[in-house]
mmCIF file of the protein (N, C-alpha, C, O) and its ligand, coordinates in Angstrom:
data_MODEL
# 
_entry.id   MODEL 
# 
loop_
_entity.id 
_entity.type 
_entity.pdbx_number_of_molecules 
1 polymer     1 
2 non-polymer 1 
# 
_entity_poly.entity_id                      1 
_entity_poly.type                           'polypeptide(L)' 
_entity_poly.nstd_linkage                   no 
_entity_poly.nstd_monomer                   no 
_entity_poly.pdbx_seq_one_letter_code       
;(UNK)(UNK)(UNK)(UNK)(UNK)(UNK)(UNK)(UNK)(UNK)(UNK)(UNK)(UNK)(UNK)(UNK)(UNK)(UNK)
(UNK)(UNK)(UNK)(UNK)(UNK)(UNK)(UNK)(UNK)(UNK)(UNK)(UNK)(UNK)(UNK)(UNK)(UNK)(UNK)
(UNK)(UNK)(UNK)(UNK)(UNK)(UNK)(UNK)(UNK)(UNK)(UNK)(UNK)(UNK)(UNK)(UNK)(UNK)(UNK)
(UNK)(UNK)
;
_entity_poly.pdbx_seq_one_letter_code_can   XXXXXXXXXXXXXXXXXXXXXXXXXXXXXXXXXXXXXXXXXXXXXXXXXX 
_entity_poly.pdbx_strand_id                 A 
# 
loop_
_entity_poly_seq.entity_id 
_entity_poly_seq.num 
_entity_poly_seq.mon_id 
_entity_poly_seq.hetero 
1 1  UNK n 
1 2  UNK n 
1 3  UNK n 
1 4  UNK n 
1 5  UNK n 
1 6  UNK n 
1 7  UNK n 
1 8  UNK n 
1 9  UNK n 
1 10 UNK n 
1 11 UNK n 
1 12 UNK n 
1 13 UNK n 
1 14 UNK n 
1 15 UNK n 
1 16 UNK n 
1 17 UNK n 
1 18 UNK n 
1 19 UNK n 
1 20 UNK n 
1 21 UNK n 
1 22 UNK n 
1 23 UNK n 
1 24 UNK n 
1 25 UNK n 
1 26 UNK n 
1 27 UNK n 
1 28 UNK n 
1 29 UNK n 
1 30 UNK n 
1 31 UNK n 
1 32 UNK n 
1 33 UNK n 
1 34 UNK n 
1 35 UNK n 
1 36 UNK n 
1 37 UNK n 
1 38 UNK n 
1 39 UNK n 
1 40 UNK n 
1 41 UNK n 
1 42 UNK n 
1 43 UNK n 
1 44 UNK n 
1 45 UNK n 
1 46 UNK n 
1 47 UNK n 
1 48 UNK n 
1 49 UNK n 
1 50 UNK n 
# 
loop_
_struct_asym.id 
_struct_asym.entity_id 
A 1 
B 2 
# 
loop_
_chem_comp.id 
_chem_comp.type 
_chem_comp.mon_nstd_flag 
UNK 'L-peptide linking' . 
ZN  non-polymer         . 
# 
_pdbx_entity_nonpoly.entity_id   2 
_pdbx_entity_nonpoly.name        ? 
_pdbx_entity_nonpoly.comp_id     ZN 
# 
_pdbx_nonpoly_scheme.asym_id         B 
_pdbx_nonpoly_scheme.entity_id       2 
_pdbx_nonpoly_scheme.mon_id          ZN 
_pdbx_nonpoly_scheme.ndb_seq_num     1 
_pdbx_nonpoly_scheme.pdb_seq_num     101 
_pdbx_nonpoly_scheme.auth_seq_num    101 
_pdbx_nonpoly_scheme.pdb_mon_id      ZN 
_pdbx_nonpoly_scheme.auth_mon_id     ZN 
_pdbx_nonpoly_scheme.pdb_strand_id   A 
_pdbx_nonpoly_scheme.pdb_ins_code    . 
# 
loop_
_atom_site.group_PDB 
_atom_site.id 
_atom_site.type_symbol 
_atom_site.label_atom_id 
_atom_site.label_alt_id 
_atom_site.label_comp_id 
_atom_site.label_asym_id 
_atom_site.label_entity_id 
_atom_site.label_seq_id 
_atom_site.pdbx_PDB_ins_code 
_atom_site.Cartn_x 
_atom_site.Cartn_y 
_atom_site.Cartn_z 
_atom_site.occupancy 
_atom_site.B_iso_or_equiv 
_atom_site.pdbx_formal_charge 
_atom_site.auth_seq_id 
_atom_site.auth_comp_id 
_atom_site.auth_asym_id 
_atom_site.auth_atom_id 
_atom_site.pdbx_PDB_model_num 
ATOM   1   N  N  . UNK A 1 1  ? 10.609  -24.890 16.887  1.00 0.00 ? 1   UNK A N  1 
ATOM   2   C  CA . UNK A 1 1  ? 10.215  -23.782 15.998  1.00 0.00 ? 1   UNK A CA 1 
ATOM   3   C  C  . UNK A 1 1  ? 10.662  -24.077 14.566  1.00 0.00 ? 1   UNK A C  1 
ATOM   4   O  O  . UNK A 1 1  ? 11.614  -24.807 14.292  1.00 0.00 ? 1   UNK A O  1 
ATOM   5   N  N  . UNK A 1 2  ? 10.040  -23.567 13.851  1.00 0.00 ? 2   UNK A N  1 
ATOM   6   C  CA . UNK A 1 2  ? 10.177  -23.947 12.519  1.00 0.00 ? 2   UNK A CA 1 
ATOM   7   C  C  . UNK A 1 2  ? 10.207  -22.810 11.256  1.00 0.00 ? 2   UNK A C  1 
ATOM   8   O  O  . UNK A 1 2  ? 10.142  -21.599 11.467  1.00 0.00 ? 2   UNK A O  1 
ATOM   9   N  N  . UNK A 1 3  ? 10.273  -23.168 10.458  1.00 0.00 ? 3   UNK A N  1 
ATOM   10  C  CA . UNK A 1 3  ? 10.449  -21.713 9.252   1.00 0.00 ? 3   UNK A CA 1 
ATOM   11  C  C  . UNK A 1 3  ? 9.045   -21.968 8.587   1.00 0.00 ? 3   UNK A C  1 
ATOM   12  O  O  . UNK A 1 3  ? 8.349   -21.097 8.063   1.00 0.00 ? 3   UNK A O  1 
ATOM   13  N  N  . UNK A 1 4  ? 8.680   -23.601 8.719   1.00 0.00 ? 4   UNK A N  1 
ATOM   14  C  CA . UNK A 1 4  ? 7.247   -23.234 7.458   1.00 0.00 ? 4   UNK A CA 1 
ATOM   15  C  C  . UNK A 1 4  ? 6.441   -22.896 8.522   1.00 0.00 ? 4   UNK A C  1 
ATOM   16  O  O  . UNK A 1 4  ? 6.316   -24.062 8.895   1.00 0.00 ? 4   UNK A O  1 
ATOM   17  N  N  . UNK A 1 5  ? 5.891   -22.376 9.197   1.00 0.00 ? 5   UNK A N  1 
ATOM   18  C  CA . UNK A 1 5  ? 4.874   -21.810 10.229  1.00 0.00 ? 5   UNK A CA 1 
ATOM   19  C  C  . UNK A 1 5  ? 5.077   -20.114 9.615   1.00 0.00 ? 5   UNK A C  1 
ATOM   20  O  O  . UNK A 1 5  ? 4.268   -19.270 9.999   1.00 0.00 ? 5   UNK A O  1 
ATOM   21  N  N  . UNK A 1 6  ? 6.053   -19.774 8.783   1.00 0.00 ? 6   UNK A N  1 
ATOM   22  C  CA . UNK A 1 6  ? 5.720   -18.439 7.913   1.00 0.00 ? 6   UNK A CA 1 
ATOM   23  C  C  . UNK A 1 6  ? 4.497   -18.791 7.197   1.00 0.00 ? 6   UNK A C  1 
ATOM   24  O  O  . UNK A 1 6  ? 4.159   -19.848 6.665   1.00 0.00 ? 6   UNK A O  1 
ATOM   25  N  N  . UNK A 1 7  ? 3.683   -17.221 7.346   1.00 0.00 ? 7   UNK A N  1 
ATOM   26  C  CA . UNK A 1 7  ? 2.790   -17.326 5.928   1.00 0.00 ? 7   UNK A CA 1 
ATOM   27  C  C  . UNK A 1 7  ? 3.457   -16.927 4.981   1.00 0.00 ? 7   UNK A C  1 
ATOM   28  O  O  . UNK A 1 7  ? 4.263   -15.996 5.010   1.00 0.00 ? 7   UNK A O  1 
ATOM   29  N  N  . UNK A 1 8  ? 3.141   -17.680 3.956   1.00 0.00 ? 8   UNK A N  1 
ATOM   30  C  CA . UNK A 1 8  ? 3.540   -17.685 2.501   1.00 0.00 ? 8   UNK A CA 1 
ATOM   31  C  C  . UNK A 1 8  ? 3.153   -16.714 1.991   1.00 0.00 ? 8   UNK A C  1 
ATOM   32  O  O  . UNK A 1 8  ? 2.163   -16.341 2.622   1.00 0.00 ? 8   UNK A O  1 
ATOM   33  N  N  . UNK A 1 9  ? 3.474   -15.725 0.766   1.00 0.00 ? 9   UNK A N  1 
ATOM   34  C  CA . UNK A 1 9  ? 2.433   -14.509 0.617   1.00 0.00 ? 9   UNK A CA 1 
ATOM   35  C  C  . UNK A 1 9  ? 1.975   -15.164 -0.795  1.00 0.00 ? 9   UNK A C  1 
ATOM   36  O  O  . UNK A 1 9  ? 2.314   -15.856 -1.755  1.00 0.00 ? 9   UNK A O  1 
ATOM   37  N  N  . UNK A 1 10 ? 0.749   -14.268 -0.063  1.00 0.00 ? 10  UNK A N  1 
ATOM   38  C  CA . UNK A 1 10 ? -0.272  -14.512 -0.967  1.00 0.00 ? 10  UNK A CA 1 
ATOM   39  C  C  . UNK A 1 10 ? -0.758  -13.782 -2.155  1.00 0.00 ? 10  UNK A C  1 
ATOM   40  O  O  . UNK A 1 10 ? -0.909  -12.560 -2.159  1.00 0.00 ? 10  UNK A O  1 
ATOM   41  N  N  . UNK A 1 11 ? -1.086  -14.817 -3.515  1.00 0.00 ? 11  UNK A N  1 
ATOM   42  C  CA . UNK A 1 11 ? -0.706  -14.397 -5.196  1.00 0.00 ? 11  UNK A CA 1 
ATOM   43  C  C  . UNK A 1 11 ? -2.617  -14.201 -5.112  1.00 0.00 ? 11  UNK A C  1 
ATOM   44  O  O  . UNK A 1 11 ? -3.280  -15.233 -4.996  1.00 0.00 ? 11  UNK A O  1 
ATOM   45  N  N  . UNK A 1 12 ? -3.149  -13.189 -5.164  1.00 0.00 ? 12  UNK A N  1 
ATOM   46  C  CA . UNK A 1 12 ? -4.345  -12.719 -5.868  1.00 0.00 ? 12  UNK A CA 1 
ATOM   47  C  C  . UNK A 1 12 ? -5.215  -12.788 -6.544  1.00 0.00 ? 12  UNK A C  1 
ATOM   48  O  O  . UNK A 1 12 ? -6.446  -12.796 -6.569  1.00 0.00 ? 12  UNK A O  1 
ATOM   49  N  N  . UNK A 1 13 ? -3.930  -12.867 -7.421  1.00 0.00 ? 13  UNK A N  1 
ATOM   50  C  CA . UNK A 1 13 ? -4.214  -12.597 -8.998  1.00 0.00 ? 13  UNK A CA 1 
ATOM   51  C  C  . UNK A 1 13 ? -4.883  -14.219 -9.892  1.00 0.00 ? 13  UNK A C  1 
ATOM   52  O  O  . UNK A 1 13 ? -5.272  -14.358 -11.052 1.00 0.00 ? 13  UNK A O  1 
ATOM   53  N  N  . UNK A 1 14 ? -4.819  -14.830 -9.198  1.00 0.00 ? 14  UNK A N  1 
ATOM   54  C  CA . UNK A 1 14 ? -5.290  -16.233 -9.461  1.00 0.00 ? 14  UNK A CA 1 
ATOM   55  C  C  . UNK A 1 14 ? -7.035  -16.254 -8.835  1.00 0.00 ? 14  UNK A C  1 
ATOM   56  O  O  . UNK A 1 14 ? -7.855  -17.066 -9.266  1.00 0.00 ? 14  UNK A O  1 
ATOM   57  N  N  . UNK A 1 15 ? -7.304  -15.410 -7.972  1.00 0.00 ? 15  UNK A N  1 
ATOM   58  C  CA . UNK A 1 15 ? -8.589  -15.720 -7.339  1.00 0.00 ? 15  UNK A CA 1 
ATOM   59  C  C  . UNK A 1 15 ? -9.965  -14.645 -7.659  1.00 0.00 ? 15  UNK A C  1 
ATOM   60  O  O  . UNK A 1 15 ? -10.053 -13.418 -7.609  1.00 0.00 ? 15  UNK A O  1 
ATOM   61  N  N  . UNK A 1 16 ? -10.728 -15.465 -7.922  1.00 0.00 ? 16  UNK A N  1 
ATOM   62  C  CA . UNK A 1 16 ? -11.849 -14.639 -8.679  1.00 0.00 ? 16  UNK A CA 1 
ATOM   63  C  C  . UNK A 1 16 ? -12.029 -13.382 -7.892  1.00 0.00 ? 16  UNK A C  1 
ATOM   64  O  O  . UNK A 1 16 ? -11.731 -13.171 -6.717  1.00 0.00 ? 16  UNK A O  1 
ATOM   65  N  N  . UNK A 1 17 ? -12.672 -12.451 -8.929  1.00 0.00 ? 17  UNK A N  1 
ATOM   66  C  CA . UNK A 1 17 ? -12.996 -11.128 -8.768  1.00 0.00 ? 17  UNK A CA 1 
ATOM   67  C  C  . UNK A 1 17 ? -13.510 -10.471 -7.112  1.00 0.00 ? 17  UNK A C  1 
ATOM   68  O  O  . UNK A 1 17 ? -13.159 -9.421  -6.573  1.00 0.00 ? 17  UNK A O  1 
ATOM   69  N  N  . UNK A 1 18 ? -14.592 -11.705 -6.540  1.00 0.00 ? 18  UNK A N  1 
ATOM   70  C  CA . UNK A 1 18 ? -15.051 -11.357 -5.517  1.00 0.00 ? 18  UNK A CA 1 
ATOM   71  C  C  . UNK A 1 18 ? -14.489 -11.825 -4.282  1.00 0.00 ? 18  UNK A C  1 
ATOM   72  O  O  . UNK A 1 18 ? -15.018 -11.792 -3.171  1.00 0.00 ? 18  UNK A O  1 
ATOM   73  N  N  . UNK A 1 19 ? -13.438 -12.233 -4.578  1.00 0.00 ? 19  UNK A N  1 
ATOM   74  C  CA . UNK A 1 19 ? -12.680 -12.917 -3.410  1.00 0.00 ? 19  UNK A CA 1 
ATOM   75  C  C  . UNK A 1 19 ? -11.321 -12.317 -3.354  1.00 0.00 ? 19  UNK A C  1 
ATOM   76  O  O  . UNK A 1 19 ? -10.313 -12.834 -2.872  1.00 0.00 ? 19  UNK A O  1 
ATOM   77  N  N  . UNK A 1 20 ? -11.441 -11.128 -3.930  1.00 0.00 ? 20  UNK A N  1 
ATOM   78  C  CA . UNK A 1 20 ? -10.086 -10.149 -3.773  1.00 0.00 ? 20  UNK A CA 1 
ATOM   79  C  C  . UNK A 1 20 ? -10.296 -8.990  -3.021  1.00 0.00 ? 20  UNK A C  1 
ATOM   80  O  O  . UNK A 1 20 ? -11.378 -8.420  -2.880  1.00 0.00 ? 20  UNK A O  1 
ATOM   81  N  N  . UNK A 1 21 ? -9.044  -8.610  -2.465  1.00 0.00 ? 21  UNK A N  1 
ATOM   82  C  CA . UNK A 1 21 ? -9.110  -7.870  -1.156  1.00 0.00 ? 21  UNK A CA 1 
ATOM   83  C  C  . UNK A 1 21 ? -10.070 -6.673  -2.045  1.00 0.00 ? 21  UNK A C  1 
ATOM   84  O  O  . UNK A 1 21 ? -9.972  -6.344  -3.227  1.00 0.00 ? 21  UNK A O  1 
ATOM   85  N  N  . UNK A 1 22 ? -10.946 -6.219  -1.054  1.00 0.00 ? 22  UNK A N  1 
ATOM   86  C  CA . UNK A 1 22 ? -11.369 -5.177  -1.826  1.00 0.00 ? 22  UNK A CA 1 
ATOM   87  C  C  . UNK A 1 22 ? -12.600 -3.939  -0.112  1.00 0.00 ? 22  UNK A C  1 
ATOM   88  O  O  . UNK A 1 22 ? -12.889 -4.487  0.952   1.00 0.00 ? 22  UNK A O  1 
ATOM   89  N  N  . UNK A 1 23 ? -12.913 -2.753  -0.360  1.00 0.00 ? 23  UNK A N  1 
ATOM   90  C  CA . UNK A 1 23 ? -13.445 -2.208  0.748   1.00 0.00 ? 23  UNK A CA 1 
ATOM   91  C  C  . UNK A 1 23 ? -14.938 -3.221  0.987   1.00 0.00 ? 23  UNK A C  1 
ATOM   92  O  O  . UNK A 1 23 ? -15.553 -3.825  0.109   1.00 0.00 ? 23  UNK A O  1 
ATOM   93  N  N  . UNK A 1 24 ? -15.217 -3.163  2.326   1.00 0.00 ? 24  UNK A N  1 
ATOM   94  C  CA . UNK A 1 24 ? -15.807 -3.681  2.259   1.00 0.00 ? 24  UNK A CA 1 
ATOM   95  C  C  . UNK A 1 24 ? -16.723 -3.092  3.842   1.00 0.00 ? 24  UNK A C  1 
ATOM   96  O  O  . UNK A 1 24 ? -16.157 -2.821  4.901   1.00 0.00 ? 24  UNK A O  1 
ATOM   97  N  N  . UNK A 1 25 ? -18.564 -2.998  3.528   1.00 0.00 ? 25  UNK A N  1 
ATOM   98  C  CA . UNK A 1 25 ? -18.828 -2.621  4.848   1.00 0.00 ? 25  UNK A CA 1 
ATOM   99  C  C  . UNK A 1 25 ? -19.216 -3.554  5.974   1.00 0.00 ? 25  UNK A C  1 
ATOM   100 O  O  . UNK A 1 25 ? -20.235 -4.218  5.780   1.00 0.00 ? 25  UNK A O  1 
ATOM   101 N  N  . UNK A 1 26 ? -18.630 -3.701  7.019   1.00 0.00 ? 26  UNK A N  1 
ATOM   102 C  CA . UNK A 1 26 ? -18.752 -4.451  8.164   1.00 0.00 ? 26  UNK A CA 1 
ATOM   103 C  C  . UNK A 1 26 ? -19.734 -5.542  8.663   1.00 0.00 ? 26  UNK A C  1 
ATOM   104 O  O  . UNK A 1 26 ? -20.746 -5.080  8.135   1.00 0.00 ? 26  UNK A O  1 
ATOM   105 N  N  . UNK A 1 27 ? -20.036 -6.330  9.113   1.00 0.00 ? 27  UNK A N  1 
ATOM   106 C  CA . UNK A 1 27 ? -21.507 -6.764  8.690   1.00 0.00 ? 27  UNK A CA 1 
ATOM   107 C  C  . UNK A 1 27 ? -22.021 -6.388  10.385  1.00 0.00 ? 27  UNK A C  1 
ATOM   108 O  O  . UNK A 1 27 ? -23.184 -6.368  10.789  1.00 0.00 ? 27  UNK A O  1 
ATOM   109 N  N  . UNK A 1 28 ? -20.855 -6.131  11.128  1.00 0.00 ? 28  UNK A N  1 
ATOM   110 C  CA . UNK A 1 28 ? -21.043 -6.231  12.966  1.00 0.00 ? 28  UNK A CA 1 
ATOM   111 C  C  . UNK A 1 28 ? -21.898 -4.848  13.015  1.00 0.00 ? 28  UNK A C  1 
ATOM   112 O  O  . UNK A 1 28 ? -23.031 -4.537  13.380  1.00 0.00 ? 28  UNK A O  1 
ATOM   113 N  N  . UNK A 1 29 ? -20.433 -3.975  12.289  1.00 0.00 ? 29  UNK A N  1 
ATOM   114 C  CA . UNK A 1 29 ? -20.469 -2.554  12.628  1.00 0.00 ? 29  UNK A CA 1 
ATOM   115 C  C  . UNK A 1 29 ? -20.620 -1.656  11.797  1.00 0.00 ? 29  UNK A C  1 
ATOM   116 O  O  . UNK A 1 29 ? -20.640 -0.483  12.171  1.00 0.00 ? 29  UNK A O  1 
ATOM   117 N  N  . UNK A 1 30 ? -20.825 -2.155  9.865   1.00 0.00 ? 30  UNK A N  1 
ATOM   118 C  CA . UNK A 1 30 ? -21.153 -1.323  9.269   1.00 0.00 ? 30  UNK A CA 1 
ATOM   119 C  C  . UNK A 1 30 ? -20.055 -0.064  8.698   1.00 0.00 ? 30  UNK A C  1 
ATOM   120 O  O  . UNK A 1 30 ? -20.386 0.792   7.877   1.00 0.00 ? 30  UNK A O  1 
ATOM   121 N  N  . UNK A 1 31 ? -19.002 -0.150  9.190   1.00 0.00 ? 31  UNK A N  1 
ATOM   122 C  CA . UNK A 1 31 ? -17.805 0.600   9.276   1.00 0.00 ? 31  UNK A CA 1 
ATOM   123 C  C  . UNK A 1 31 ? -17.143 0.106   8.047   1.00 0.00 ? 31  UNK A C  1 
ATOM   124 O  O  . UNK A 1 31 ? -17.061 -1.111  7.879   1.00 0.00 ? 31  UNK A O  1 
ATOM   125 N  N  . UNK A 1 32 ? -16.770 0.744   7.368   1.00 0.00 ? 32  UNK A N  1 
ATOM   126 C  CA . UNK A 1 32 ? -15.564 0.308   5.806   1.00 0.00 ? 32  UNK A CA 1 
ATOM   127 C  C  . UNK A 1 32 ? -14.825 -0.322  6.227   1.00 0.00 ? 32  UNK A C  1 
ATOM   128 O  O  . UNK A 1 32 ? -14.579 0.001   7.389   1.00 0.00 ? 32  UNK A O  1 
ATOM   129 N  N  . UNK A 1 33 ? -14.095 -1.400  5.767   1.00 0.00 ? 33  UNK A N  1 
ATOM   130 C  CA . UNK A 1 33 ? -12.650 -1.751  6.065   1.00 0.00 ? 33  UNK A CA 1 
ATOM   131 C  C  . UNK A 1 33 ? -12.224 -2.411  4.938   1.00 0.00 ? 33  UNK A C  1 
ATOM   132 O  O  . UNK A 1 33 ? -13.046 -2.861  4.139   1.00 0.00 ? 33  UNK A O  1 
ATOM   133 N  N  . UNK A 1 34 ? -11.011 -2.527  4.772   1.00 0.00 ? 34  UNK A N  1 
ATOM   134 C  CA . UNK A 1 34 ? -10.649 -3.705  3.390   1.00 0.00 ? 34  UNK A CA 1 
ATOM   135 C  C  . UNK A 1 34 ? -10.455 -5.296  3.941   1.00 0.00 ? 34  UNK A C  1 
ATOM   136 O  O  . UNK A 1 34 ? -9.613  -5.794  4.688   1.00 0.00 ? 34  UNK A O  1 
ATOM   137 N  N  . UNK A 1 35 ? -11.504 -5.807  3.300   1.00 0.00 ? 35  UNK A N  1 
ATOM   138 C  CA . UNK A 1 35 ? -11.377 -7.283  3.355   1.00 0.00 ? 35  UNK A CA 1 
ATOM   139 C  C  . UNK A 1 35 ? -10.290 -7.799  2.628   1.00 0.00 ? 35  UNK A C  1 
ATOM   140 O  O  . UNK A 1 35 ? -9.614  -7.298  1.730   1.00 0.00 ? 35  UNK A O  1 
ATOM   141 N  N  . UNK A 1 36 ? -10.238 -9.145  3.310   1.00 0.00 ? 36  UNK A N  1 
ATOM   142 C  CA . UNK A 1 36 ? -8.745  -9.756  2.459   1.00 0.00 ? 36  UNK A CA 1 
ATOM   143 C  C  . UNK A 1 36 ? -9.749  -10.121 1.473   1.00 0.00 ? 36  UNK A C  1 
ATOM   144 O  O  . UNK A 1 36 ? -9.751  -9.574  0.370   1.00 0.00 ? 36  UNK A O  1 
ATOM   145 N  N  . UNK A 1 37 ? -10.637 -11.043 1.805   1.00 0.00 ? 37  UNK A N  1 
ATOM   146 C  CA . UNK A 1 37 ? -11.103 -11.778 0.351   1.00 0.00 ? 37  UNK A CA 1 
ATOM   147 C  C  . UNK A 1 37 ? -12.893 -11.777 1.399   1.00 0.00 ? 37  UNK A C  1 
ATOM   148 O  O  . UNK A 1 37 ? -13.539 -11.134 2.226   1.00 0.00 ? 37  UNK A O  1 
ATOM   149 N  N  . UNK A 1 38 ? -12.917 -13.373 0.299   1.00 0.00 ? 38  UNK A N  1 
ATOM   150 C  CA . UNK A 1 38 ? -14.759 -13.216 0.206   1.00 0.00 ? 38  UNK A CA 1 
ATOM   151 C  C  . UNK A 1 38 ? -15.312 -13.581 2.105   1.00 0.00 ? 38  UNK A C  1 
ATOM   152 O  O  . UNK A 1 38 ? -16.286 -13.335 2.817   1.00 0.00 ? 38  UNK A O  1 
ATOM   153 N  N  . UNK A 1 39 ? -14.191 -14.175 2.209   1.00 0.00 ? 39  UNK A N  1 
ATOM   154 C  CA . UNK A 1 39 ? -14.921 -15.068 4.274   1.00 0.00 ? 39  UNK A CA 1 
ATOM   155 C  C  . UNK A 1 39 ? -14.932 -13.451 4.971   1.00 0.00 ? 39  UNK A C  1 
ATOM   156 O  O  . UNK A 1 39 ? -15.822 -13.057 5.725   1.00 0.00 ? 39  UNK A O  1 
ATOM   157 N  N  . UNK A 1 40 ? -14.153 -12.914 4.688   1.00 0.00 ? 40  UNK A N  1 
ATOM   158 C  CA . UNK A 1 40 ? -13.763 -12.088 5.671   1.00 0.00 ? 40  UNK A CA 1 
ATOM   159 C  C  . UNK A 1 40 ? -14.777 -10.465 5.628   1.00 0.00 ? 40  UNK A C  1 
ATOM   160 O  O  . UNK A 1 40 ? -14.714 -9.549  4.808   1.00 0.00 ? 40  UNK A O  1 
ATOM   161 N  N  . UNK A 1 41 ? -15.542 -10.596 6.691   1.00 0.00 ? 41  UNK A N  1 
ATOM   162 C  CA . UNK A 1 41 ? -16.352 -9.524  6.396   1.00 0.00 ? 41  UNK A CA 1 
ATOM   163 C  C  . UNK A 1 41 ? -16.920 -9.249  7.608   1.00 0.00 ? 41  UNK A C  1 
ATOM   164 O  O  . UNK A 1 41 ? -18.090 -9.024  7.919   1.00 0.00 ? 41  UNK A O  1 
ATOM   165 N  N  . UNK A 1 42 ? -15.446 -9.326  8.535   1.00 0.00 ? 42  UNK A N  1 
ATOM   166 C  CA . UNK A 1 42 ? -15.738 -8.404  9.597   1.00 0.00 ? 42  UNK A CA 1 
ATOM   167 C  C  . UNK A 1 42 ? -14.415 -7.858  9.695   1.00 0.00 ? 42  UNK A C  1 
ATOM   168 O  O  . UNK A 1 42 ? -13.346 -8.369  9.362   1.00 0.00 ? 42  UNK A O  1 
ATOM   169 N  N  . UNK A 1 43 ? -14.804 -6.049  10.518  1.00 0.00 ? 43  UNK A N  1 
ATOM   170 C  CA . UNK A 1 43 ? -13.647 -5.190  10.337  1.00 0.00 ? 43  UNK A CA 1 
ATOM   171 C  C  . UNK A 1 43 ? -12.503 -6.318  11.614  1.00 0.00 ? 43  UNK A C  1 
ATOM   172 O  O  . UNK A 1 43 ? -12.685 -7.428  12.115  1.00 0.00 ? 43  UNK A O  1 
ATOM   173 N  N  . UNK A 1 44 ? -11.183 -5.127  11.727  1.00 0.00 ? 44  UNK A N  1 
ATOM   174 C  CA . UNK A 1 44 ? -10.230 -5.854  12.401  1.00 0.00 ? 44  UNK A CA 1 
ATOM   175 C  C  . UNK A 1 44 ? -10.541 -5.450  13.900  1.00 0.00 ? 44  UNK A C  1 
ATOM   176 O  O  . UNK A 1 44 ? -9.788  -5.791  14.813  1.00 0.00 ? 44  UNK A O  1 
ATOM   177 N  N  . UNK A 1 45 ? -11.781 -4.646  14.122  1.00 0.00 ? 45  UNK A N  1 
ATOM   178 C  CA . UNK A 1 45 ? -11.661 -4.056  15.417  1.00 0.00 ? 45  UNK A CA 1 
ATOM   179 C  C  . UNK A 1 45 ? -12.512 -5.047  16.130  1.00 0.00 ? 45  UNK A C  1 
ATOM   180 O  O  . UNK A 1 45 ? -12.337 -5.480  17.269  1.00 0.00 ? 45  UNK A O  1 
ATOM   181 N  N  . UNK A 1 46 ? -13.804 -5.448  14.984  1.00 0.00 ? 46  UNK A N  1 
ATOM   182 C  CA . UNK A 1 46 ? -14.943 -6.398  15.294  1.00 0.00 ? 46  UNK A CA 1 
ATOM   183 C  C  . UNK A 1 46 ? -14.273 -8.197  15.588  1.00 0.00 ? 46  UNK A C  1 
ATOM   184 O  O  . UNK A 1 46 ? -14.496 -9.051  16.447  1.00 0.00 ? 46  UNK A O  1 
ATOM   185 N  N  . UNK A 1 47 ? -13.629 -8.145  14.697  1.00 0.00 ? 47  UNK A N  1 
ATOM   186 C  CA . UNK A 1 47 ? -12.687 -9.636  14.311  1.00 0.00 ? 47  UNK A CA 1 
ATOM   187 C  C  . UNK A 1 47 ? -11.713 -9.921  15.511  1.00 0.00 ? 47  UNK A C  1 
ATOM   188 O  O  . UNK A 1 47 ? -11.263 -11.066 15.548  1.00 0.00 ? 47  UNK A O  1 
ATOM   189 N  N  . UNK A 1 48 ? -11.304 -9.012  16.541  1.00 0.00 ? 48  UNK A N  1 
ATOM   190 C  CA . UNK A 1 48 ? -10.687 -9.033  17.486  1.00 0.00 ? 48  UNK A CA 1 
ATOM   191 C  C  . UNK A 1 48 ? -11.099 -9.165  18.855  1.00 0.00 ? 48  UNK A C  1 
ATOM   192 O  O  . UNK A 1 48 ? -10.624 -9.640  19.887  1.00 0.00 ? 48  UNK A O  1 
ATOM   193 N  N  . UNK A 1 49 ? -12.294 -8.499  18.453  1.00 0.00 ? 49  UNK A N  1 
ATOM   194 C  CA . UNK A 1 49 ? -13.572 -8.673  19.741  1.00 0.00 ? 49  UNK A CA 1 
ATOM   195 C  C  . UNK A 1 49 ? -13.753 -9.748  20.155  1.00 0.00 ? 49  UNK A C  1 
ATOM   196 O  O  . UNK A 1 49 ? -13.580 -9.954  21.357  1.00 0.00 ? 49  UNK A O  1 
ATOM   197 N  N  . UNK A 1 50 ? -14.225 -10.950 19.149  1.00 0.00 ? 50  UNK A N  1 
ATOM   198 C  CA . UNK A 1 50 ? -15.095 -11.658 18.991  1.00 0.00 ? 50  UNK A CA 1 
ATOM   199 C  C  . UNK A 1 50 ? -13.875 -12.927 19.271  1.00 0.00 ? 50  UNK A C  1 
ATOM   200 O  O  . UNK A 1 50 ? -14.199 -14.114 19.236  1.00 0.00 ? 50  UNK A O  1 
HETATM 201 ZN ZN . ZN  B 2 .  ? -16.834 -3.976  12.568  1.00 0.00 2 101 ZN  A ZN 1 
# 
């Protein structure tokens, strides 16, 4: 076991406008959720499913 297997937290403020956490609607289910950034655009209920 190791310590770098932490995630590092993550600085934002460096990453363009559309790739910041922001609401976002589902693409599965259509449901709001906040995306971290631009990949992520399924909710956590859909993202868990799958
Ligand atoms: Zn969903």
């Amino acid at each position: 076991m190791s310590e770098s297997t932490k995630k590092p937290e993550i600085d934002y403020s460096y990453r363009p406008e559309h790739d910041r956490p922001q609401k976002r609607a589902c693409l599965n289910c259509q449901s709001k959720f906040t995306s971290e950034g631009w990949g992520n655009r399924l909710c956590t209920s859909c993202r868990s499913r799958t």
